[in-house]
KOLBA-945226 format. One record per residue (C-alpha): residue in three letters; chain; x, y, z. Coordinates in nm, 3 decimals. Layout:
node residu = Ala; chaine = A; px = X; py = Y; pz = Z
...
end
This chain:
node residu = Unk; chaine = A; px = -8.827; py = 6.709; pz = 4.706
node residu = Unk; chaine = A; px = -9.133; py = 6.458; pz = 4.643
node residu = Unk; chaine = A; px = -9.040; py = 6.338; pz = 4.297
node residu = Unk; chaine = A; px = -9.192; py = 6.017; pz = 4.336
node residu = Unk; chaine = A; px = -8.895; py = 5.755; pz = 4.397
node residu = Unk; chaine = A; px = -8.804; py = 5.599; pz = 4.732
node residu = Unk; chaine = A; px = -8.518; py = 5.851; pz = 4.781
node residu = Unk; chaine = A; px = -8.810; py = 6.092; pz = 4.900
node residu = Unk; chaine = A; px = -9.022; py = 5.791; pz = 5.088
node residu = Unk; chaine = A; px = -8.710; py = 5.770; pz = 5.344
node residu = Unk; chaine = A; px = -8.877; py = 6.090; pz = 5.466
node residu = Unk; chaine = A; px = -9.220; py = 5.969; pz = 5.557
node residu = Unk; chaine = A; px = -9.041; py = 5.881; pz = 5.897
node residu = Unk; chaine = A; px = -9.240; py = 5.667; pz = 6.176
node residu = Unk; chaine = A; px = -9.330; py = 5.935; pz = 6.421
node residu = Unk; chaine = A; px = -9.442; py = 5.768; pz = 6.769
node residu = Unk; chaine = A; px = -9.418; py = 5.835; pz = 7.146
node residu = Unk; chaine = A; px = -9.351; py = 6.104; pz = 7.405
node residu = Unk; chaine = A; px = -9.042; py = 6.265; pz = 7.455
node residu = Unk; chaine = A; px = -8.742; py = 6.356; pz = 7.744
node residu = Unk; chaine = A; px = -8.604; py = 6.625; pz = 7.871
node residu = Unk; chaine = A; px = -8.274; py = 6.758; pz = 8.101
node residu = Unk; chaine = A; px = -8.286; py = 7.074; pz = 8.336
node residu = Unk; chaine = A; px = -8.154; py = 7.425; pz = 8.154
node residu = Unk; chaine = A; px = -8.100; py = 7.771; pz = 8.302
node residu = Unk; chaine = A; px = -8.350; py = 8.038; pz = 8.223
node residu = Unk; chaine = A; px = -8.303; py = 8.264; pz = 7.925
node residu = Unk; chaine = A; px = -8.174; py = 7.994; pz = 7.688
node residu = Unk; chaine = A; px = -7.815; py = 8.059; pz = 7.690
node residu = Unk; chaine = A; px = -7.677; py = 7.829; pz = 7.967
node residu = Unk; chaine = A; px = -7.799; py = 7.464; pz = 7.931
node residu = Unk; chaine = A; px = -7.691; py = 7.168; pz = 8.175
node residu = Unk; chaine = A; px = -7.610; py = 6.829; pz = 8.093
node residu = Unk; chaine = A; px = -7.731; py = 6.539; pz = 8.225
node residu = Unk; chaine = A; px = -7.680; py = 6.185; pz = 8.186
node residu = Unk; chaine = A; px = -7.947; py = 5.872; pz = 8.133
node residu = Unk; chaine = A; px = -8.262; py = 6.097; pz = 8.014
node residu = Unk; chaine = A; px = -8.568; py = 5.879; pz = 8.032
node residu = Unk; chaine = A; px = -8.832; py = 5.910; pz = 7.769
node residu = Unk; chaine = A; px = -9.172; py = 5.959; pz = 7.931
node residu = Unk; chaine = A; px = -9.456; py = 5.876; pz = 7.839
node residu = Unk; chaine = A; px = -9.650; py = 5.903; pz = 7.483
node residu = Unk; chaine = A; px = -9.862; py = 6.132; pz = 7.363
node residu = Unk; chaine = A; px = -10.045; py = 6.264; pz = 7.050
node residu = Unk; chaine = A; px = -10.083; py = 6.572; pz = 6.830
node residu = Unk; chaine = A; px = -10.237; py = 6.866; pz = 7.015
node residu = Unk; chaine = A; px = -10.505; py = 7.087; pz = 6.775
node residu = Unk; chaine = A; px = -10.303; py = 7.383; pz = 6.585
node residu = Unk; chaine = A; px = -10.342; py = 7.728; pz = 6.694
node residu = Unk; chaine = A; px = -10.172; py = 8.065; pz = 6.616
node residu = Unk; chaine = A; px = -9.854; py = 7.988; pz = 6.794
node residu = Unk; chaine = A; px = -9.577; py = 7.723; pz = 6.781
node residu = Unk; chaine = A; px = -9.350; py = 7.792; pz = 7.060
node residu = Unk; chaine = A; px = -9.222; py = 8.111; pz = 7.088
node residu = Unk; chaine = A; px = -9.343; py = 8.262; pz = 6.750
node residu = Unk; chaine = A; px = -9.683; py = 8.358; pz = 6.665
node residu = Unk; chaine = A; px = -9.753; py = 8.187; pz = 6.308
node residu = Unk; chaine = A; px = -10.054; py = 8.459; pz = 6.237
node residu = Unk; chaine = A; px = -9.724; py = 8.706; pz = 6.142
node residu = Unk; chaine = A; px = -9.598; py = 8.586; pz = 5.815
node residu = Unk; chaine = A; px = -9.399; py = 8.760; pz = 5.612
node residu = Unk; chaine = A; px = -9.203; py = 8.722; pz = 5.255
node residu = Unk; chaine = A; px = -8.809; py = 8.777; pz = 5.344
node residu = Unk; chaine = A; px = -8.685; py = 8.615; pz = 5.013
node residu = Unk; chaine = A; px = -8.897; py = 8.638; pz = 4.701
node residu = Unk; chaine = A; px = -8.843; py = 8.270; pz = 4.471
node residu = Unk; chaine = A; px = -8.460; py = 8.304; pz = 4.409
node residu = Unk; chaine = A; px = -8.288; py = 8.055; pz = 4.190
node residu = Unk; chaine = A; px = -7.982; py = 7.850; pz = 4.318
node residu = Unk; chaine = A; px = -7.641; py = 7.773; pz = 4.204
node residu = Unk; chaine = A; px = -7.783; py = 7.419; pz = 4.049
node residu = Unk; chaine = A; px = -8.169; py = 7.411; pz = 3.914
node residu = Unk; chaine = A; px = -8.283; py = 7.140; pz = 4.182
node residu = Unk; chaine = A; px = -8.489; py = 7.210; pz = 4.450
node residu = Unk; chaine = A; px = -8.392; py = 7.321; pz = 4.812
node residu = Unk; chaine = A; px = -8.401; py = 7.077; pz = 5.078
node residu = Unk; chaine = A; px = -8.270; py = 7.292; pz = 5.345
node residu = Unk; chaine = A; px = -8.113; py = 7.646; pz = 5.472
node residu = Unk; chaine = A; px = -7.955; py = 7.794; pz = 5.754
node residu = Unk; chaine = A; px = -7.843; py = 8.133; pz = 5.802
node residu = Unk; chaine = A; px = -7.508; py = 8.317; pz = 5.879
node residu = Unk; chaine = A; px = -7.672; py = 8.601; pz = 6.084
node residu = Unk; chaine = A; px = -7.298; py = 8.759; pz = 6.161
node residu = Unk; chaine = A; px = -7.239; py = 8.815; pz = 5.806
node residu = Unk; chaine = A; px = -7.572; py = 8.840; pz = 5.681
node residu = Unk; chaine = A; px = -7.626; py = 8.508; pz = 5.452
node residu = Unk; chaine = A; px = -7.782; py = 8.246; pz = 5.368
node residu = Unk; chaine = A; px = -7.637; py = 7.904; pz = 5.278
node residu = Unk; chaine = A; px = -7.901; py = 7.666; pz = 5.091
node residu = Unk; chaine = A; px = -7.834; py = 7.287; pz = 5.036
node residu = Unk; chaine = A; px = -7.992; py = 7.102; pz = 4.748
node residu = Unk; chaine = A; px = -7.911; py = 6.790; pz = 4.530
node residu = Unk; chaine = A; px = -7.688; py = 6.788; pz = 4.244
node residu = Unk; chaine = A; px = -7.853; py = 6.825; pz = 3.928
node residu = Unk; chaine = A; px = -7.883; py = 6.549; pz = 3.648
node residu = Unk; chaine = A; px = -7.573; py = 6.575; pz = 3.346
node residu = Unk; chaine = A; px = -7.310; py = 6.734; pz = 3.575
node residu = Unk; chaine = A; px = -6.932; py = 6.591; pz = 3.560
node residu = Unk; chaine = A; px = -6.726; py = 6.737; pz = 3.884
node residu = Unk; chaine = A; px = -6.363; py = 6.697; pz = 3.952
node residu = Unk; chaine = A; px = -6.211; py = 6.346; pz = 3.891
node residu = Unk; chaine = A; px = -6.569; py = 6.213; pz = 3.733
node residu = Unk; chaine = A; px = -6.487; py = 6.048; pz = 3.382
node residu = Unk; chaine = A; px = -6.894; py = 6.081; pz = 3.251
node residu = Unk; chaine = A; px = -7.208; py = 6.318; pz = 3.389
node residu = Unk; chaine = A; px = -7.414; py = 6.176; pz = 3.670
node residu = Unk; chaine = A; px = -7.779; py = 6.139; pz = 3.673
node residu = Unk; chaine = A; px = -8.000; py = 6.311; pz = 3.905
node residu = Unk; chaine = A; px = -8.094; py = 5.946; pz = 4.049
node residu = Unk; chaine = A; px = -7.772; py = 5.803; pz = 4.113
node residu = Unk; chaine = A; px = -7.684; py = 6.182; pz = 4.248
node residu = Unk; chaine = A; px = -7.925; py = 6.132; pz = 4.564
node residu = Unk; chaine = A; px = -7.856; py = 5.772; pz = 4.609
node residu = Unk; chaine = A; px = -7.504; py = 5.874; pz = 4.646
node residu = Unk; chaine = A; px = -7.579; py = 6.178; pz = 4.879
node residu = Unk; chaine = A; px = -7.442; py = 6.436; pz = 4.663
node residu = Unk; chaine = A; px = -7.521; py = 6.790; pz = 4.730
node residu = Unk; chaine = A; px = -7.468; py = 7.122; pz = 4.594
node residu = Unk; chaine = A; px = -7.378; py = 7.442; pz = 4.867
node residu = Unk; chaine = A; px = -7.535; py = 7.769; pz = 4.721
node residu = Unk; chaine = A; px = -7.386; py = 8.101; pz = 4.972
node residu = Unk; chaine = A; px = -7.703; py = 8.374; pz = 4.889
node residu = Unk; chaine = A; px = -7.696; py = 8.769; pz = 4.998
node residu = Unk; chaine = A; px = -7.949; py = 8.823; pz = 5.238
node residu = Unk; chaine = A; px = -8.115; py = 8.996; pz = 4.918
node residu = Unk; chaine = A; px = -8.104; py = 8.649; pz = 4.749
node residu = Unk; chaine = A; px = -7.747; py = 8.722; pz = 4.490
node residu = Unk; chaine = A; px = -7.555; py = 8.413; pz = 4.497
node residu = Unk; chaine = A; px = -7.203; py = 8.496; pz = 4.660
node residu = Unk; chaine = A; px = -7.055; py = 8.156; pz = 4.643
node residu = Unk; chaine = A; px = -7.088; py = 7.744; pz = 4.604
node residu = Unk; chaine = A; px = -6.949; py = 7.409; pz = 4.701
node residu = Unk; chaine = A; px = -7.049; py = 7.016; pz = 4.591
node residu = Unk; chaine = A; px = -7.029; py = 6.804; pz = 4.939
node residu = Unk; chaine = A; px = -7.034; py = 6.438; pz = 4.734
node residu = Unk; chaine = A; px = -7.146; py = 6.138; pz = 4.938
node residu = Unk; chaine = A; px = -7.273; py = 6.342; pz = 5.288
node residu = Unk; chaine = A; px = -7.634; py = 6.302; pz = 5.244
node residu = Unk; chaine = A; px = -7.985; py = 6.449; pz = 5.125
node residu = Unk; chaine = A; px = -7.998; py = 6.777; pz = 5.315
node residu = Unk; chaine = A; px = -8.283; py = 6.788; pz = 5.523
node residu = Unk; chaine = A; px = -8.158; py = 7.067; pz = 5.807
node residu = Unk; chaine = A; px = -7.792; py = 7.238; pz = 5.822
node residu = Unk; chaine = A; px = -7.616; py = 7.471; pz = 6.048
node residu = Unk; chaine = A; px = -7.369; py = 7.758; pz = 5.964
node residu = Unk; chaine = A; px = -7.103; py = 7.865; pz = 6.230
node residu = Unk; chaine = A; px = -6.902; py = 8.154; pz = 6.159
node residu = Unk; chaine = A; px = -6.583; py = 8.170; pz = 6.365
node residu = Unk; chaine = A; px = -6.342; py = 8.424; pz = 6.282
node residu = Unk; chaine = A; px = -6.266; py = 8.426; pz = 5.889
node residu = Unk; chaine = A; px = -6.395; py = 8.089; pz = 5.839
node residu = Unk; chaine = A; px = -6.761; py = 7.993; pz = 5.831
node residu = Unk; chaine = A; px = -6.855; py = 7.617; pz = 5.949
node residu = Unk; chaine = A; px = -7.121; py = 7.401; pz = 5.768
node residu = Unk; chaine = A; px = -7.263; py = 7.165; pz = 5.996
node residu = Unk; chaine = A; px = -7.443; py = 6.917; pz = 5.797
node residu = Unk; chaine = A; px = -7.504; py = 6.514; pz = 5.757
node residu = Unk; chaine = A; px = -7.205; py = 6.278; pz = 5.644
node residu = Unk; chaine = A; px = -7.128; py = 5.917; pz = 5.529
node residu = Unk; chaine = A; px = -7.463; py = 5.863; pz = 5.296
node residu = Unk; chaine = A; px = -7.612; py = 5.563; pz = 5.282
node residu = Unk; chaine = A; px = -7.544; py = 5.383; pz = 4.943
node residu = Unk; chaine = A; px = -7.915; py = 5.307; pz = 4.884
node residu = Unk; chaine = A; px = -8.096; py = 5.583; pz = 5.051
node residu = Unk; chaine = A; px = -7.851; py = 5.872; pz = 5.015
node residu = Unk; chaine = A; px = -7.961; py = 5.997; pz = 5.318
node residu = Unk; chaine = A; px = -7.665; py = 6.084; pz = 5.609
node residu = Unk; chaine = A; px = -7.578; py = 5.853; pz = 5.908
node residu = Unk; chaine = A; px = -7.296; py = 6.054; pz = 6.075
node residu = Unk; chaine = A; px = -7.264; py = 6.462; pz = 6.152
node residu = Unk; chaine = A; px = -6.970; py = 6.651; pz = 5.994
node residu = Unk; chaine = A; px = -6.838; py = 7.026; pz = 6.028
node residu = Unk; chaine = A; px = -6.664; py = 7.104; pz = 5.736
node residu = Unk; chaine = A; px = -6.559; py = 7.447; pz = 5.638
node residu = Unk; chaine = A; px = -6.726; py = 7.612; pz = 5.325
node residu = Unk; chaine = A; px = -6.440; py = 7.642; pz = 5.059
node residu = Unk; chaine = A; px = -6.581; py = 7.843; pz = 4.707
node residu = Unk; chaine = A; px = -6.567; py = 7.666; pz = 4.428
node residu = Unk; chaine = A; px = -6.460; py = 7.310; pz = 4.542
node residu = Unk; chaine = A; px = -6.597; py = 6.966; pz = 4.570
node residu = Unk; chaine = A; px = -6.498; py = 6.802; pz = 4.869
node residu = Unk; chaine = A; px = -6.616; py = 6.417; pz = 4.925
node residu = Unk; chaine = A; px = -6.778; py = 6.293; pz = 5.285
node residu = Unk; chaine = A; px = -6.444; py = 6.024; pz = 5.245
node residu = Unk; chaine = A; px = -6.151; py = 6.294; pz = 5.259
node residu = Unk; chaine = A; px = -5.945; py = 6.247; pz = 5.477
node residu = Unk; chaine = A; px = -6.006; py = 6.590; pz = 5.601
node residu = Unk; chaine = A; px = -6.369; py = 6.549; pz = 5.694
node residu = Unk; chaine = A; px = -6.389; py = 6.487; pz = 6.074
node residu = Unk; chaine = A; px = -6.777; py = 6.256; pz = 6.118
node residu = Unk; chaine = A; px = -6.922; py = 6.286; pz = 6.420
node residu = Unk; chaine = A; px = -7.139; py = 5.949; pz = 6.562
node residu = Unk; chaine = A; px = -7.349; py = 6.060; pz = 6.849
node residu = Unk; chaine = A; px = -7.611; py = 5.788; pz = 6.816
node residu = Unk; chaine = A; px = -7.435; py = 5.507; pz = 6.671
node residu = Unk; chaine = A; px = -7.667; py = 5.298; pz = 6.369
node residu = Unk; chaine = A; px = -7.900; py = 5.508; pz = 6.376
node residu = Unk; chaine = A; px = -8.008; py = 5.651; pz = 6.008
node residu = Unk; chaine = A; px = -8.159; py = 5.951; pz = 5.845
node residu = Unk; chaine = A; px = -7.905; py = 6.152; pz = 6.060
node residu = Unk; chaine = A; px = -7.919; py = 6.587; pz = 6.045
node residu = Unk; chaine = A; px = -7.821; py = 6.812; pz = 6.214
node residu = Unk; chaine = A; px = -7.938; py = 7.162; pz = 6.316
node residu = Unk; chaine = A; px = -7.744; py = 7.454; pz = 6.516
node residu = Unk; chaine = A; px = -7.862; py = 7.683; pz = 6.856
node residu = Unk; chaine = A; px = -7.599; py = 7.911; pz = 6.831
node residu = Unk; chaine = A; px = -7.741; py = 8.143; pz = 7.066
node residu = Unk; chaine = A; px = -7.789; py = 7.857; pz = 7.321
node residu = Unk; chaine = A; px = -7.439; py = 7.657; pz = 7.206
node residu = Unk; chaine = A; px = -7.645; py = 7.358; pz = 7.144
node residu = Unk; chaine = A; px = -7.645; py = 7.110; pz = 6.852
node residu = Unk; chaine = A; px = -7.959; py = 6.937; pz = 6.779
node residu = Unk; chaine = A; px = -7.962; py = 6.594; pz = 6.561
node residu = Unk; chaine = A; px = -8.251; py = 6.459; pz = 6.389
node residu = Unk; chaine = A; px = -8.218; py = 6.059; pz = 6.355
node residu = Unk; chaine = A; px = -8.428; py = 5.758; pz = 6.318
node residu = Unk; chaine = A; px = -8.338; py = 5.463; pz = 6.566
node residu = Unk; chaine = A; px = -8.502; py = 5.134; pz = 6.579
node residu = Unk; chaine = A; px = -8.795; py = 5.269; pz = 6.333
node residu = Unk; chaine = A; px = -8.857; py = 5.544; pz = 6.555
node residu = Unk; chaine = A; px = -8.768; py = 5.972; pz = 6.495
node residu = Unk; chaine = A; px = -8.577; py = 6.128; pz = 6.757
node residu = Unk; chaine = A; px = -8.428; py = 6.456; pz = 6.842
node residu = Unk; chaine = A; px = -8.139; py = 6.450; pz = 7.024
node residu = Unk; chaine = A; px = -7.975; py = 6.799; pz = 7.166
node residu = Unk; chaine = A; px = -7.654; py = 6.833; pz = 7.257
node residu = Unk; chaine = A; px = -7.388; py = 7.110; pz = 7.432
node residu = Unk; chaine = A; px = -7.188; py = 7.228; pz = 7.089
node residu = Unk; chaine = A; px = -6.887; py = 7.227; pz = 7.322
node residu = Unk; chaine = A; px = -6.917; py = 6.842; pz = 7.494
node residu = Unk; chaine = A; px = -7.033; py = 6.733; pz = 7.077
node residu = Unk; chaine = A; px = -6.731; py = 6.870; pz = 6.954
node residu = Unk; chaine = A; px = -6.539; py = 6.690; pz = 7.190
node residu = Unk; chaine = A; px = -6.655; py = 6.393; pz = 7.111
node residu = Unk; chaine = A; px = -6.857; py = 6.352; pz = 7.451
node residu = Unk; chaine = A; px = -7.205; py = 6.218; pz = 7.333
node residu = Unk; chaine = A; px = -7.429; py = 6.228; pz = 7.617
node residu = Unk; chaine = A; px = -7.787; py = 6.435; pz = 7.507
node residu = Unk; chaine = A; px = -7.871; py = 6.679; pz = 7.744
node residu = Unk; chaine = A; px = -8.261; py = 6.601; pz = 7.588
node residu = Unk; chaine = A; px = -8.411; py = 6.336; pz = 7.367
node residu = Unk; chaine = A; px = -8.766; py = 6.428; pz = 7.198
node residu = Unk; chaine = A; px = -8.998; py = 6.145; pz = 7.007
node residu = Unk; chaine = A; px = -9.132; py = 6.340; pz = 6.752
node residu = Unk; chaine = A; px = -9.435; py = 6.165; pz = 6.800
node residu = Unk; chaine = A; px = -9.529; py = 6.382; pz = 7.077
node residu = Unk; chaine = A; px = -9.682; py = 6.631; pz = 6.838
node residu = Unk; chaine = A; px = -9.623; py = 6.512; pz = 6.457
node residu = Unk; chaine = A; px = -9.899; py = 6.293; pz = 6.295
node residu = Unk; chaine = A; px = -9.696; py = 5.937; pz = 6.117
node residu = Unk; chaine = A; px = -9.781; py = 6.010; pz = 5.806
node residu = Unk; chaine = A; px = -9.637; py = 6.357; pz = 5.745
node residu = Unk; chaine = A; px = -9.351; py = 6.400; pz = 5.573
node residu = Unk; chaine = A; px = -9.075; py = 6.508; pz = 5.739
node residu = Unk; chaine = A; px = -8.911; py = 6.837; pz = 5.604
node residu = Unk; chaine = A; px = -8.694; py = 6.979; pz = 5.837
node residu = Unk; chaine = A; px = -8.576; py = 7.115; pz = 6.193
node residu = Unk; chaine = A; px = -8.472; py = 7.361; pz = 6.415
node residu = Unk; chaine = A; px = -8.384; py = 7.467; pz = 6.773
node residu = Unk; chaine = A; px = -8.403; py = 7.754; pz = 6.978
node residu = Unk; chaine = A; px = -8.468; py = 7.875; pz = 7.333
node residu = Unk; chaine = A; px = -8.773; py = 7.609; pz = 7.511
node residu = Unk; chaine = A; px = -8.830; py = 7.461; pz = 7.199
node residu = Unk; chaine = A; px = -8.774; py = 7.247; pz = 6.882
node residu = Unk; chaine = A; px = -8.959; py = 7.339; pz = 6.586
node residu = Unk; chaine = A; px = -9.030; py = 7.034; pz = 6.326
node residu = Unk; chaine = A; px = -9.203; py = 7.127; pz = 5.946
node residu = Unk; chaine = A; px = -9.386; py = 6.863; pz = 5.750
node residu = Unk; chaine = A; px = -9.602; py = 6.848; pz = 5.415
node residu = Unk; chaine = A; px = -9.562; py = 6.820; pz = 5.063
node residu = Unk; chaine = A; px = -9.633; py = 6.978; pz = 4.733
node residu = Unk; chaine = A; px = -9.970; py = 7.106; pz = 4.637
node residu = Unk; chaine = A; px = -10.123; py = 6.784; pz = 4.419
node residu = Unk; chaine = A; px = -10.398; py = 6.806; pz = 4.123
node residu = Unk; chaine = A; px = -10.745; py = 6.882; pz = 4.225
node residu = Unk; chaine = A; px = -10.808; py = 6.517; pz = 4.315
node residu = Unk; chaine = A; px = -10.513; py = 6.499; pz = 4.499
node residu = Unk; chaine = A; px = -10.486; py = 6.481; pz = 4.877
node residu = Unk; chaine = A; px = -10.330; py = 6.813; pz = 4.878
node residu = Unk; chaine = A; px = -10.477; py = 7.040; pz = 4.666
node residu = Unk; chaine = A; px = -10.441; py = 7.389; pz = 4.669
node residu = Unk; chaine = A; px = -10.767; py = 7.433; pz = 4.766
node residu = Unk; chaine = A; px = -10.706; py = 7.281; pz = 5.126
node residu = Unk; chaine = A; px = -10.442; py = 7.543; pz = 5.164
node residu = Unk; chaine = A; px = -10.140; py = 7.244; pz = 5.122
node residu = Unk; chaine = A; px = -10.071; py = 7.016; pz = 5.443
node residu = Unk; chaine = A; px = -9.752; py = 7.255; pz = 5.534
node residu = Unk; chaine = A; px = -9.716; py = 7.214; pz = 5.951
node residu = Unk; chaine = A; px = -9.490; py = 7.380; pz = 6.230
node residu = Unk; chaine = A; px = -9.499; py = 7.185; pz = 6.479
node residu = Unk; chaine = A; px = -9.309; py = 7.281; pz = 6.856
node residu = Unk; chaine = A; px = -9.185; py = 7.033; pz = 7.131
node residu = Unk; chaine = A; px = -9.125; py = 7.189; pz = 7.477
node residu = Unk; chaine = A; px = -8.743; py = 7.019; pz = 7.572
node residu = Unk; chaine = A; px = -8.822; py = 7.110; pz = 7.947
node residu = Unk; chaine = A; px = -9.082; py = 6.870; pz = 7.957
node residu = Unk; chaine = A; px = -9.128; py = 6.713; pz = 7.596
node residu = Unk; chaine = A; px = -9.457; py = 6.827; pz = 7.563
node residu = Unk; chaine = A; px = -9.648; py = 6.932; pz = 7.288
node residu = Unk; chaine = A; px = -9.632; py = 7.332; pz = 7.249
node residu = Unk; chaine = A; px = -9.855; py = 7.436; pz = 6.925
node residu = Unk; chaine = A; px = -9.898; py = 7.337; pz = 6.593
node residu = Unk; chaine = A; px = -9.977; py = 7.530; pz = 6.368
node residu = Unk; chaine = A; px = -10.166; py = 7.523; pz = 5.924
node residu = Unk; chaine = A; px = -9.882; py = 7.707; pz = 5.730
node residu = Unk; chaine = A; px = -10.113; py = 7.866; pz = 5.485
node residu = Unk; chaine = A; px = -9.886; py = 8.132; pz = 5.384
node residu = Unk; chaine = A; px = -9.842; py = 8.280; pz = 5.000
node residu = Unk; chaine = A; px = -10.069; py = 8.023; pz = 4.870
node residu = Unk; chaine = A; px = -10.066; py = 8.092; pz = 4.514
node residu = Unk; chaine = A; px = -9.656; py = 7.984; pz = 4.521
node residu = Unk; chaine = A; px = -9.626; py = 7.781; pz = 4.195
node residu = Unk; chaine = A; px = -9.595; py = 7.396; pz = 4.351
node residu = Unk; chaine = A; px = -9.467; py = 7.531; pz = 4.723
node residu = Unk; chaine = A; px = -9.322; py = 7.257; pz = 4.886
node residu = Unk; chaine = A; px = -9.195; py = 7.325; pz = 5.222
node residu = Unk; chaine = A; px = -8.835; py = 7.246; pz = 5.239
node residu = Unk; chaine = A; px = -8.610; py = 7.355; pz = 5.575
node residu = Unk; chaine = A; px = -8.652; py = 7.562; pz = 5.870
node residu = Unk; chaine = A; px = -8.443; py = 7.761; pz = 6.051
node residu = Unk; chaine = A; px = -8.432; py = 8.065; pz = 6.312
node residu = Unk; chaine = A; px = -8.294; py = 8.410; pz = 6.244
node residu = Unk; chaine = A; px = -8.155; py = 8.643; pz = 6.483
node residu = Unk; chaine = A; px = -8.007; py = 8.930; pz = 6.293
node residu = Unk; chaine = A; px = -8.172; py = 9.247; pz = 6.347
node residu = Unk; chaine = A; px = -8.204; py = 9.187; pz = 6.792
node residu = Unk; chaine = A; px = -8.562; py = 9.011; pz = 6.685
node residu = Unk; chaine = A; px = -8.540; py = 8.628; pz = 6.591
node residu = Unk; chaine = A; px = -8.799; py = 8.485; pz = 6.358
node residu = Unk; chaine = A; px = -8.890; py = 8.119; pz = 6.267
node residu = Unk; chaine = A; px = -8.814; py = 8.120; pz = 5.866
node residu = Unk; chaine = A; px = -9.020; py = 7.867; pz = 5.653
node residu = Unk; chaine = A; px = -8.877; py = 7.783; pz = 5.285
node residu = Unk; chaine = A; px = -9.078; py = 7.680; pz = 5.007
node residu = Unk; chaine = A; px = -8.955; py = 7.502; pz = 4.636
node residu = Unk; chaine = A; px = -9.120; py = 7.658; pz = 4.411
node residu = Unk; chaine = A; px = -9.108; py = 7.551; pz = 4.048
node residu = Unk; chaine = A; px = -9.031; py = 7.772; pz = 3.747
node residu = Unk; chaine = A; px = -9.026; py = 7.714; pz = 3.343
node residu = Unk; chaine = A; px = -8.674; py = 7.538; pz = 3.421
node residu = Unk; chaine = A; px = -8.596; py = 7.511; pz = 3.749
node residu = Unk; chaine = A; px = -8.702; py = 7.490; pz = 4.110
node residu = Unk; chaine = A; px = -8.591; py = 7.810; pz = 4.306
node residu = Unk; chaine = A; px = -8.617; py = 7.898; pz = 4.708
node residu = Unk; chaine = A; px = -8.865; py = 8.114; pz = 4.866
node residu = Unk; chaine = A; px = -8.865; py = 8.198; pz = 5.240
node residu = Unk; chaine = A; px = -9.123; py = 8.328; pz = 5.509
node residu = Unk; chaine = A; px = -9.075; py = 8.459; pz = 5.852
node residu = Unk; chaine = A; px = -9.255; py = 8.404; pz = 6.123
node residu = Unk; chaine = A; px = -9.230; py = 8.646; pz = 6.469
node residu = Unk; chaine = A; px = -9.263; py = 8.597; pz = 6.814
end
């Protein structure tokens, strides 16, 4: 959410360089590991088109109208349970709540510096089924839900930094209705693939079995993918490593991943500004999908998101892939504001 303070500045990330990537099997679903992946060489933004990767951007499409949240702040990310049909939505805690164990309400500021975050569960039709607070994990910029027998997995950032509030660690924690569980339980297993790096997210291929993690490392973005089996395991060697560079201008802001098949997709922009703004609704807002090839860590489209344009504020926030239905789509969301609350709107995208 761009409200101004440095919490959202963390996410005007340095994007430079080329990219690396290891050999996969056709199809998507079998991916090889390899160790010491070399970064080639850099390159810059290709010119947008209609496609990014796999999915034709010309197909837009409203799947959830604006749908309000279990708290009234703004979404930063989503992923989606395609086995049971749902949607789970991370966002920070509103300003004047007092959880479990708290003597006093927090304020919203000292809520993101913290990295505490509210879990809303939606319907595919947009009813909330279901919440949980994650205190101290991170900011929420891209999630992953695994559901495995009766449980269902969140995949999402751990171990906030105390003055950004944004995750250094990946944690898999499963979602539990109702409670508040803190990033320092004893419970909570962190994962530390890319040790001191910052900005740390992560993002699920469940299809492929492949965990992707967005980081920053020595001033630089990077996308690192990983088998969900070897990550689990503890065994931290990336089958790929991606600059985002390779295709994302340095000043957009960063607002989310995802990965599937050939291809990580990366969304930028902000909120629509004033009329003498730099983003102005006007220009059609500064929303980007962006695609990196992970064969070759090549540019592969970019594309102007100029979809529902007359969403009050629309700020992209998250992207993700759904597969329900035999048909995947690349699914943008959008903050949009109401009289008293932001709420989440999201837009598919076909192959």
């Amino acid at each position: 959410m761009a409200d101004g303070t440095t919490h959202f500045s963390r996410r005007n990330l340095l994007f430079a360089g080329g990219a690396v990537a290891a050999g996969l099997t056709a199809g998507g679903l079998s991916w090889a590991l390899r160790t010491g992946a070399d970064e080639q060489g850099e390159a810059g933004p290709v010119a947008a088109g209609p496609m990014a990767g796999a999915f034709d951007m010309r197909t837009g499409a409203q799947l959830l109208a604006p749908t309000p949240l279990f708290n009234t702040t703004g979404p930063q990310s989503f992923a989606f349970d395609d086995t049971n049909g749902q949607v789970y939505v991370l966002q920070t805690v509103e300003s004047g709540i007092r959880l479990d164990d708290e003597e006093d309400p927090v304020g919203s500021g000292d809520r993101k510096t913290s990295g505490d975050m509210c879990l809303t569960r939606l319907s595919s039709s947009g009813k909330t089924l279901g919440h949980m607070y994650l205190r101290g994990f991170g900011h929420g910029i891209s999630c992953g839900v695994e559901p495995t027998g009766q449980n269902t997995y969140i995949w999402v950032e751990g171990r906030a930094d105390t003055e950004s509030g944004y995750g250094r660690t990946v944690v898999r924690v499963p979602f539990k209705d109702g409670s508040v569980l803190d990033s320092s339980d004893d419970s909570v297993r962190h994962f530390d693939p890319v040790p001191g790096s910052t900005d740390v997210s992560p993002a699920l291929d469940l299809p492929g079995e492949r965990v992707l993690v967005s980081h920053e490392e020595d001033g630089v973005h990077r996308f690192s993918v990983y088998g969900m089996a070897d990550f689990l395991a503890g065994r931290f060697t990336a089958a790929q490593v991606l600059k985002a560079g390779v295709q994302v201008k340095q000043e957009e802001w960063f607002q989310g991943c995802a990965l599937y098949g050939d291809h990580v997709y990366v969304l930028t922009g902000g909120p629509y500004t004033g009329k003498g703004g730099d983003n102005p609704r006007k220009s059609g807002g500064n929303t980007y999908v962006s695609a990196i090839d992970v064969r070759t860590g090549k540019a592969q489209g970019r594309h102007h998101v100029t979809v529902a344009p007359d969403l009050a504020y629309r700020e992209p926030e998250g992207i993700a892939v759904a597969t329900a239905g035999g048909r995947p789509a690349l699914c943008i969301g959008f903050s949009v504001k109401t009289q008293d609350r932001r709420e989440l709107a999201l837009y598919r995208f076909t192959a």
